[in-house]
Residue frames relative to the residue before (quaternion, step in Angstrom):
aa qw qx qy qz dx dy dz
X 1.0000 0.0000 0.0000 0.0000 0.00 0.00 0.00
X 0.6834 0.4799 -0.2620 0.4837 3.19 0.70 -1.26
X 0.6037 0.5676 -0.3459 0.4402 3.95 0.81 -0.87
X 0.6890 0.4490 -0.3290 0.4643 3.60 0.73 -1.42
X 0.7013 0.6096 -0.2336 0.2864 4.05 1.10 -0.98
X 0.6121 0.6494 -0.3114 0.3264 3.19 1.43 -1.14
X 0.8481 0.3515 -0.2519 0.3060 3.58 0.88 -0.79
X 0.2935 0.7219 -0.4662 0.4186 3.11 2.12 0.41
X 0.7593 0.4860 -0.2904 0.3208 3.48 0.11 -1.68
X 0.5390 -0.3856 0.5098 0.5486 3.98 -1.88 0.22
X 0.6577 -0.5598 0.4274 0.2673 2.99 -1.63 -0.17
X 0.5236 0.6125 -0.3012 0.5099 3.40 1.57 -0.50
X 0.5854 0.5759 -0.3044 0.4826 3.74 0.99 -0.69
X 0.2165 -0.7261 0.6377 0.1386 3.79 -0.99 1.12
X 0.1655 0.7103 -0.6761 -0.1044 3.56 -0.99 -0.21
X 0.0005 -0.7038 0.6853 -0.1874 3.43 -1.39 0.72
X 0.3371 -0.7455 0.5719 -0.0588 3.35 -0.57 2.09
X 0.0304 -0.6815 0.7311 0.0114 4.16 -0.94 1.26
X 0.2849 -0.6617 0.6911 0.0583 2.71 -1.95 0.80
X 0.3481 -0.6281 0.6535 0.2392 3.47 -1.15 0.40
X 0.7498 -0.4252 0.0052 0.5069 3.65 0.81 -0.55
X 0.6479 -0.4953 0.5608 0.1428 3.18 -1.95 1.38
X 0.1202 -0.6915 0.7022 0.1196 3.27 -1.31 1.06
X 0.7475 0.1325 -0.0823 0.6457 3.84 0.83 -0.86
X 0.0427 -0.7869 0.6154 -0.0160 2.96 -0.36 1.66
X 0.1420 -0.7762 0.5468 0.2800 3.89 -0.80 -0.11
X 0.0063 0.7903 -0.5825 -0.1898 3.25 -1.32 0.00
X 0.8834 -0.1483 0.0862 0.4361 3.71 -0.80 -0.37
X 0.7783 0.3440 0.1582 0.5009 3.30 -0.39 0.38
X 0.3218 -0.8237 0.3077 0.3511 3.44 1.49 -0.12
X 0.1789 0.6908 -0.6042 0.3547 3.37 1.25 1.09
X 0.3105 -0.5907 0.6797 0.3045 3.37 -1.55 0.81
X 0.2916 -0.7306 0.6086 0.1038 3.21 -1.59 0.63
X 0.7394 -0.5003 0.3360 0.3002 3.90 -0.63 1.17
X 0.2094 0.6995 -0.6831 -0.0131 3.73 -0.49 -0.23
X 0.0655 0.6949 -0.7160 0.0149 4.18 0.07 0.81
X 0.6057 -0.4568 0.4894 0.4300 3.76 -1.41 0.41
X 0.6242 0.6050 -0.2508 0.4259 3.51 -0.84 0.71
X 0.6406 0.5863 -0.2138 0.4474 3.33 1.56 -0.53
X 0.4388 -0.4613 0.6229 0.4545 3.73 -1.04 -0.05
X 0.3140 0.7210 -0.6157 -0.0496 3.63 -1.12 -0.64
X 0.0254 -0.8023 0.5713 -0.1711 3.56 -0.75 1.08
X 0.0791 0.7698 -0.6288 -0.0756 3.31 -1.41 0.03
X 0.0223 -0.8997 0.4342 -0.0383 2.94 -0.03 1.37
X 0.2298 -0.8149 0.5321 0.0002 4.27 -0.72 0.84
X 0.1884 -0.8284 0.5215 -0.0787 2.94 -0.77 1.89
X 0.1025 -0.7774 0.5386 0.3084 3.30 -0.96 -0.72
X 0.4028 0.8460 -0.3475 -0.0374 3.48 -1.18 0.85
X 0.6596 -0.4981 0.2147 0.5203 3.22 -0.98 1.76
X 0.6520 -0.4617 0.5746 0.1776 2.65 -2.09 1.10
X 0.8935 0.1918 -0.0464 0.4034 3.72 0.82 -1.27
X 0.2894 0.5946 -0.5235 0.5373 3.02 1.11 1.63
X 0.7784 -0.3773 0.2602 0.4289 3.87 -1.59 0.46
X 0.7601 0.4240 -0.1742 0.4606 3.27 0.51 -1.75
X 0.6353 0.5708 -0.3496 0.3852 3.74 1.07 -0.60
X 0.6787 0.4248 -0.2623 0.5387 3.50 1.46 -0.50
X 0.6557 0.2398 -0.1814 0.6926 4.14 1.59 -0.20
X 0.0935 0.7019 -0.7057 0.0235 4.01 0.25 1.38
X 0.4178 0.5353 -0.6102 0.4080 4.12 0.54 0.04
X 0.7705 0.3640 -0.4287 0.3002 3.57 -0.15 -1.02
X 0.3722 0.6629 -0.5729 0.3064 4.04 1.23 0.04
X 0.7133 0.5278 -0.2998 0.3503 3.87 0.67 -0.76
X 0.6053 0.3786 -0.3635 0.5985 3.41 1.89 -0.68
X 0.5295 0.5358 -0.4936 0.4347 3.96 0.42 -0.01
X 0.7382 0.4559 -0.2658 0.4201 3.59 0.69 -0.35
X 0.7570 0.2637 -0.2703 0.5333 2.95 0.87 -0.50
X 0.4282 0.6063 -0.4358 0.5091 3.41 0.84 0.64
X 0.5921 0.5190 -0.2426 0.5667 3.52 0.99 -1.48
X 0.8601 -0.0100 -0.3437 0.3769 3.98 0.19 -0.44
X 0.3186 0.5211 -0.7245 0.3193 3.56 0.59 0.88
X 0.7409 0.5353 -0.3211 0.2479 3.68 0.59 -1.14
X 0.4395 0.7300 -0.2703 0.4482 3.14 1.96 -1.12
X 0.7903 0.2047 -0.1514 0.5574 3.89 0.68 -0.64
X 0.8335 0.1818 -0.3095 0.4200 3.75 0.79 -0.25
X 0.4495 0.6521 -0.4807 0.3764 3.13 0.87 1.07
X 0.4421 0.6712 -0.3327 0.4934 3.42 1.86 0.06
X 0.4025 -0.7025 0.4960 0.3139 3.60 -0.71 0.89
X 0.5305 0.5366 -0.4616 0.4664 3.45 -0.54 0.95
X 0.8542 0.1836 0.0462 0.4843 3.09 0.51 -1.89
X 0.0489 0.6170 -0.7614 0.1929 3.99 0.48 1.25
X 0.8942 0.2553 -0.1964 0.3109 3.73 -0.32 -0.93
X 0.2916 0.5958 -0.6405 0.3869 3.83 0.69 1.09
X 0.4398 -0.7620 0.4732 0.0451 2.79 -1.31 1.01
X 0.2724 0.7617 -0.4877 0.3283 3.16 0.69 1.50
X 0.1953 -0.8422 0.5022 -0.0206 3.65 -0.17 1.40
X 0.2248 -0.7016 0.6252 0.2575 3.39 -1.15 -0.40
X 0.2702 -0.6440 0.7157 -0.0044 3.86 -1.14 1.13
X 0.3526 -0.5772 0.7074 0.2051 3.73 -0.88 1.96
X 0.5279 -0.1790 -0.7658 -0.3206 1.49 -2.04 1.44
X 0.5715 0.5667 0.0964 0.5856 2.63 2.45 -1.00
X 0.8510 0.1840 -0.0613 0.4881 3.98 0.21 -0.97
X 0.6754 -0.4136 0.5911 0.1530 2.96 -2.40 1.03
X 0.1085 0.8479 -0.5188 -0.0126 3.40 -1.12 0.21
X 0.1838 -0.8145 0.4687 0.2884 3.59 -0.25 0.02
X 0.8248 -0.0287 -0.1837 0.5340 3.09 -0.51 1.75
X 0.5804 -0.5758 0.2955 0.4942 3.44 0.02 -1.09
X 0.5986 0.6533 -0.1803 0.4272 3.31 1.58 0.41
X 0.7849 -0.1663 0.0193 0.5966 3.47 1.74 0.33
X 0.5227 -0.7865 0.3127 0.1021 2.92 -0.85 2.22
X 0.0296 -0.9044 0.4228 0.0491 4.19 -0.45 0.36
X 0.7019 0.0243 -0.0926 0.7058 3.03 1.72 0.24
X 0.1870 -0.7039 0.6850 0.0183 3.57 -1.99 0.79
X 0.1025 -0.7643 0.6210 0.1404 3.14 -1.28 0.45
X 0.0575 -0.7502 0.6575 0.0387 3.88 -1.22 0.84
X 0.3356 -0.6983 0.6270 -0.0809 3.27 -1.33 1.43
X 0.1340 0.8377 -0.5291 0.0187 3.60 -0.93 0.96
X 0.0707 0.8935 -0.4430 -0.0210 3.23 0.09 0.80
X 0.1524 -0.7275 0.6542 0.1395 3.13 -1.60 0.65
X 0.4118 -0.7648 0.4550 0.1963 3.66 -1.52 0.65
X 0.0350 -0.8078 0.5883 0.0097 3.69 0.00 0.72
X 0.7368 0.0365 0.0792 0.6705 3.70 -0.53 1.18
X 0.6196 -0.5781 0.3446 0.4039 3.14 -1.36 -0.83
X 0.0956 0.8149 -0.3658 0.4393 3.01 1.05 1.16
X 0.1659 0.6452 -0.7455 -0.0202 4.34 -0.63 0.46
X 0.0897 -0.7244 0.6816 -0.0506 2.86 -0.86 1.51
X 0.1233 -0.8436 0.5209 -0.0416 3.86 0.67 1.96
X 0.0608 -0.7077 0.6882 0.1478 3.27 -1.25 0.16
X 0.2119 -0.8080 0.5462 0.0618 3.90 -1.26 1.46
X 0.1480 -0.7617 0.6218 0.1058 3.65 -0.47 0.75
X 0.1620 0.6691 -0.7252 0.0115 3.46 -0.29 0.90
X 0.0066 -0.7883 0.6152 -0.0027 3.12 -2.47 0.56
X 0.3342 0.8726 -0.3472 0.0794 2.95 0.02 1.23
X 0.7915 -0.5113 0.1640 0.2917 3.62 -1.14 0.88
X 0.1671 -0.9086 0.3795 0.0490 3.79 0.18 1.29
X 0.7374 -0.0587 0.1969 0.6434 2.74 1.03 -1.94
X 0.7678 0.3608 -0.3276 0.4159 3.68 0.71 1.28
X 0.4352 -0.8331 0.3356 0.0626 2.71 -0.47 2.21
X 0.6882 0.1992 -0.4120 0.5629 3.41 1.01 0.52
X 0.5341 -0.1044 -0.7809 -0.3066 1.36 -2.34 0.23
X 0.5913 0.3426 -0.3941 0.6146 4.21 0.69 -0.49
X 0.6799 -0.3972 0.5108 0.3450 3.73 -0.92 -1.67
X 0.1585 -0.9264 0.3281 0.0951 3.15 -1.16 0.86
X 0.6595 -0.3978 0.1352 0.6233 4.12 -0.57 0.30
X 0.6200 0.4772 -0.4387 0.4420 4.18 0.89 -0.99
X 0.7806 0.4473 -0.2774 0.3372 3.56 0.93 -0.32
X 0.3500 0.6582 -0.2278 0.6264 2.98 1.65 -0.19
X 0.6774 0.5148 -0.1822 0.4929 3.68 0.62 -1.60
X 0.6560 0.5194 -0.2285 0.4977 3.78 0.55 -1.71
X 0.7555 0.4190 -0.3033 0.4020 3.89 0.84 -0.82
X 0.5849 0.5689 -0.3523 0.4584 3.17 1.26 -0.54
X 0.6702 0.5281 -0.2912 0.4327 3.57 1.03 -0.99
X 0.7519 0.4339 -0.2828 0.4080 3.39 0.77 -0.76
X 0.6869 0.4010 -0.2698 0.5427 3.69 1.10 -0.44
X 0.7685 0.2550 -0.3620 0.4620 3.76 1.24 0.50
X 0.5289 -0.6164 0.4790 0.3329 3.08 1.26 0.22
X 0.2061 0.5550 -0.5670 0.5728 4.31 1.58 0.59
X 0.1418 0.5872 -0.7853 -0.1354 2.66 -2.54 0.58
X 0.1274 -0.6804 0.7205 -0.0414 2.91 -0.62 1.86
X 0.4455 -0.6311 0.6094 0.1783 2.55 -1.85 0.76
X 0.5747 -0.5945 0.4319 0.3603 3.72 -1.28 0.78
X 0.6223 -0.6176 0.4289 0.2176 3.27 -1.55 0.19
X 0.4000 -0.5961 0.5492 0.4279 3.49 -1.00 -0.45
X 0.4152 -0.4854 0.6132 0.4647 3.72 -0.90 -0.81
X 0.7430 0.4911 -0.2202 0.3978 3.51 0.90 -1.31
X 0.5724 0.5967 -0.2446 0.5065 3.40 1.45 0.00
X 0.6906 0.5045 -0.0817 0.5117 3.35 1.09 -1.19
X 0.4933 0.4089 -0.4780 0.6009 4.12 1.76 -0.93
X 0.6736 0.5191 -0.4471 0.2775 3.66 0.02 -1.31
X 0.6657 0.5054 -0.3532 0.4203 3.88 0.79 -1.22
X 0.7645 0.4592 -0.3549 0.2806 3.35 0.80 -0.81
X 0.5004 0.6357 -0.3833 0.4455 3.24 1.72 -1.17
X 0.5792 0.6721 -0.2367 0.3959 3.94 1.17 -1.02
X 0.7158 0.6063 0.0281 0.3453 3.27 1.24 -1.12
X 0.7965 0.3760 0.0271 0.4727 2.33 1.18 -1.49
X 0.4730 0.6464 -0.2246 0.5550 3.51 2.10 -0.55
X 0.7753 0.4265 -0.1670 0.4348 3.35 1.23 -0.91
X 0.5058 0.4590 -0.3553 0.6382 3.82 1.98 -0.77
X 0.6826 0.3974 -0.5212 0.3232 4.04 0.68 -0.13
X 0.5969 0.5315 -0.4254 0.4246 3.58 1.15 -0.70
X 0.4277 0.4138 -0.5555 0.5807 4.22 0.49 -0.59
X 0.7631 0.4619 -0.3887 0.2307 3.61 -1.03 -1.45
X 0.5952 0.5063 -0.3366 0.5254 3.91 0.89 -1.45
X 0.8626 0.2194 -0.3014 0.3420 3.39 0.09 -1.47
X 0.7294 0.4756 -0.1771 0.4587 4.26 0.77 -0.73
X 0.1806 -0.8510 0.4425 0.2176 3.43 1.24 -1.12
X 0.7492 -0.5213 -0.0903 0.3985 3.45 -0.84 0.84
X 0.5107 0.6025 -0.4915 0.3669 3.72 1.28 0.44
X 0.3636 0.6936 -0.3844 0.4887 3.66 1.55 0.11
X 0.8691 0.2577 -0.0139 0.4219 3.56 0.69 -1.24
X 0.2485 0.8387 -0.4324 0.2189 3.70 2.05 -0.64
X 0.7711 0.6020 -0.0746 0.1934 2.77 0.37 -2.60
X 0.5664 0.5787 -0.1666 0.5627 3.21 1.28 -1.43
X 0.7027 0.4282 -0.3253 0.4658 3.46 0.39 -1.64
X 0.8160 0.3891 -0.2311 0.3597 3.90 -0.02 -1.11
X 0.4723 0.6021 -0.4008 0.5038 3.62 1.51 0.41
X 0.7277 0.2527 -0.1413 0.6217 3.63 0.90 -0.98
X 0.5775 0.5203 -0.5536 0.2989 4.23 0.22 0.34
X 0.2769 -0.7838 0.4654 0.3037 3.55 -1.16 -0.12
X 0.1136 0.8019 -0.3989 0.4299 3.13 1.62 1.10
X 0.5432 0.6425 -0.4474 0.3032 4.29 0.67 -0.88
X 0.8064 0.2126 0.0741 0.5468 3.76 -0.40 0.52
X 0.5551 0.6541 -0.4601 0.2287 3.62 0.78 -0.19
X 0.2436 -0.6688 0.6310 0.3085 3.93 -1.09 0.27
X 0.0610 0.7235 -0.6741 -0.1359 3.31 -0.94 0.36
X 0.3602 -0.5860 0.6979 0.1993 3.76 -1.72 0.26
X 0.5351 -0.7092 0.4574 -0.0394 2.80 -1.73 1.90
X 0.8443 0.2206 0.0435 0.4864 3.59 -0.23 0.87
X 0.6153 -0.4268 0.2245 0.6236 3.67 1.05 -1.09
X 0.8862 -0.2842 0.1914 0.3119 3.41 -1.85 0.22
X 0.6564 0.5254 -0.1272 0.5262 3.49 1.74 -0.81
X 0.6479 0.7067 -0.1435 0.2452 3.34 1.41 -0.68
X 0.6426 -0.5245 0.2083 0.5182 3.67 -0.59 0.31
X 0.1431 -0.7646 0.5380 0.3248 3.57 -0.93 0.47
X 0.4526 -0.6293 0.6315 -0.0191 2.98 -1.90 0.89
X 0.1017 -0.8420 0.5150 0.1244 3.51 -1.56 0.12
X 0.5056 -0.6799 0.3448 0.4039 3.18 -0.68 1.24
X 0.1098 0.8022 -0.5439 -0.2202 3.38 -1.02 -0.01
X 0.7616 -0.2091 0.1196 0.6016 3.68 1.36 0.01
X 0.5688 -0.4651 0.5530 0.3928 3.23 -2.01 -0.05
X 0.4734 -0.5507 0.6284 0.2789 3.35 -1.96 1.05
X 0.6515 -0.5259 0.3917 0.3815 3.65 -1.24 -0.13
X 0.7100 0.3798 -0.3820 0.4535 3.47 1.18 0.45
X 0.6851 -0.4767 0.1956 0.5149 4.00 1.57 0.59
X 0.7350 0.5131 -0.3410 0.2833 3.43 1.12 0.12
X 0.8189 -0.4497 0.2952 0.2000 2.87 -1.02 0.32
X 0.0786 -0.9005 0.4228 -0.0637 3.67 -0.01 1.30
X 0.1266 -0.8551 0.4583 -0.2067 3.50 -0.50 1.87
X 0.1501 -0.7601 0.6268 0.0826 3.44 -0.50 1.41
X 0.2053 -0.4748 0.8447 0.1373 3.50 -1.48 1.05
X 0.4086 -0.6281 0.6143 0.2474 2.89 -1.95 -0.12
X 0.7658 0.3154 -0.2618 0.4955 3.35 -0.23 0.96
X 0.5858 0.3016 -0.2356 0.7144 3.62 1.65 -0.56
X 0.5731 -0.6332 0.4932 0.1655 4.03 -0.03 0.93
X 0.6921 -0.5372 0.2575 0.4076 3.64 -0.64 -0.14
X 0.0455 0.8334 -0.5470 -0.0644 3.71 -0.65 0.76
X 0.4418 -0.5990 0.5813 0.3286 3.74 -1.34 0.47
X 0.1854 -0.8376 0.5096 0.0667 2.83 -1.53 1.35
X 0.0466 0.9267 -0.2485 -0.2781 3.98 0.30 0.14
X 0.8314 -0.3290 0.2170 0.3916 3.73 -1.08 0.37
X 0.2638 0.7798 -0.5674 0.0223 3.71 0.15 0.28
X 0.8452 -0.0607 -0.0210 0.5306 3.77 -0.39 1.14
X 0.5890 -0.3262 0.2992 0.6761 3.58 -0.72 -1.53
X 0.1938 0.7401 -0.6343 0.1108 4.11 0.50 0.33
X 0.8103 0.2756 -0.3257 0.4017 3.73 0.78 -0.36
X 0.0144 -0.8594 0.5110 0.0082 3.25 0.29 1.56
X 0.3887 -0.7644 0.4930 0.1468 3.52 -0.64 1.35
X 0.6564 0.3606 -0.5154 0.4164 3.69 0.90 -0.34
X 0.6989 0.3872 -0.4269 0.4234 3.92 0.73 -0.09
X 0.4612 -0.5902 0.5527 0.3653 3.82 1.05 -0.01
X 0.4185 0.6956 -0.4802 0.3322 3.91 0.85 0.32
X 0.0589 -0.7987 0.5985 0.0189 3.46 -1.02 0.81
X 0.0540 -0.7611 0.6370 0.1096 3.73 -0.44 0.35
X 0.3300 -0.7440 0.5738 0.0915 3.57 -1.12 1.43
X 0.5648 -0.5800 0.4776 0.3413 3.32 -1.11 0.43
């Protein structure tokens, strides 16, 4: 629906289609992706010039989202210190120890025009299948003696759609040192080792994003290289990276 609409509308006009629940979700890589009742789930459709910051770095649209809903919940007074993170290139996580939400980006170019569409989902109020922000929330309360109150989902699309409108205006006008800072406060990437290729391979350290969304890796002795996203090849519970 949302595909057949996008090229009807002016161009100033947003539109962005929620579900309550997804029967054929997708995710990376053609992996289907959960949708229990209880999720966020959205698709939301932007436009942007070809010859603007973000038009020349569309990868970093996937780290603007998922920035937009770590911020979307810890940008609420109360909740600066929930432990909701982001994992380059694509997913939410809680802490570094178990994933609760993903975001996919497609984009197509008309003219000079990306006219992108972003499916994010992510885990609000259902604790399976991994864990979610009310749970996430419920732990914070009990180990600080806080009583926040839980979220909506329908609260949390709006924060992000909020969020995210504002990490694109920094990006257009400053580009991705505008948004770095923010991003490397909430990843769980700081200090990581990762292994090159497979389980046997050279290890490496993360040390950041290049200026076009990828992934930056020191070997020792081979200096720093950029690494990019190829399916689920970067599997964070084995620290495994496959390089292009």
């Amino acid at each position: 629906l949302i595909g057949r609409l996008m090229f009807e509308l002016p161009e100033e006009m947003g539109l962005i289609a929620v579900a309550v629940r997804q029967t054929q979700g997708k995710g990376r890589g053609g992996n289907v992706w959960l949708s229990p009742m209880g999720c966020a789930l959205s698709t939301l459709h932007i436009s942007i010039p070809l010859h603007s910051n973000l038009g020349q770095r569309i990868p970093f649209i996937q780290h603007l989202v998922s920035l937009a809903v770590v911020e979307a919940v810890r940008s609420i007074p109360g909740y600066e210190d929930i432990e909701l993170r982001v994992k380059w290139p694509n997913d939410i996580y809680y802490s570094d120890l178990m994933k609760l939400g993903g975001v996919l980006v497609n984009s197509t170019l008309i003219e000079t025009t990306f006219h992108i569409l972003i499916g994010f989902g992510f885990n609000v109020n259902n604790s399976n299948p991994t864990i979610c922000i009310n749970d996430l929330i419920a732990k914070f309360n009990r180990e600080e003696g806080t009583e926040l109150k839980p979220l909506s989902a329908d609260c949390l699309i709006a924060r992000t759609v909020t969020v995210l409108e504002r990490l694109i205006e920094i990006f257009q006008e400053k580009g991705p040192n505008g948004i770095l800072p923010q991003y490397y406060k909430y990843w769980v990437h700081s200090g990581k080792q990762v292994r090159l290729g497979s389980q046997e391979g050279p290890l490496a350290w993360v040390v950041g994003i290049d200026d076009y969304g990828y992934l930056q890796v020191h070997q020792e002795g081979e200096g720093v290289q950029s690494v990019h996203p190829d399916g689920n090849s970067f599997d964070m519970l084995r620290n495994l990276i496959v390089p292009k």
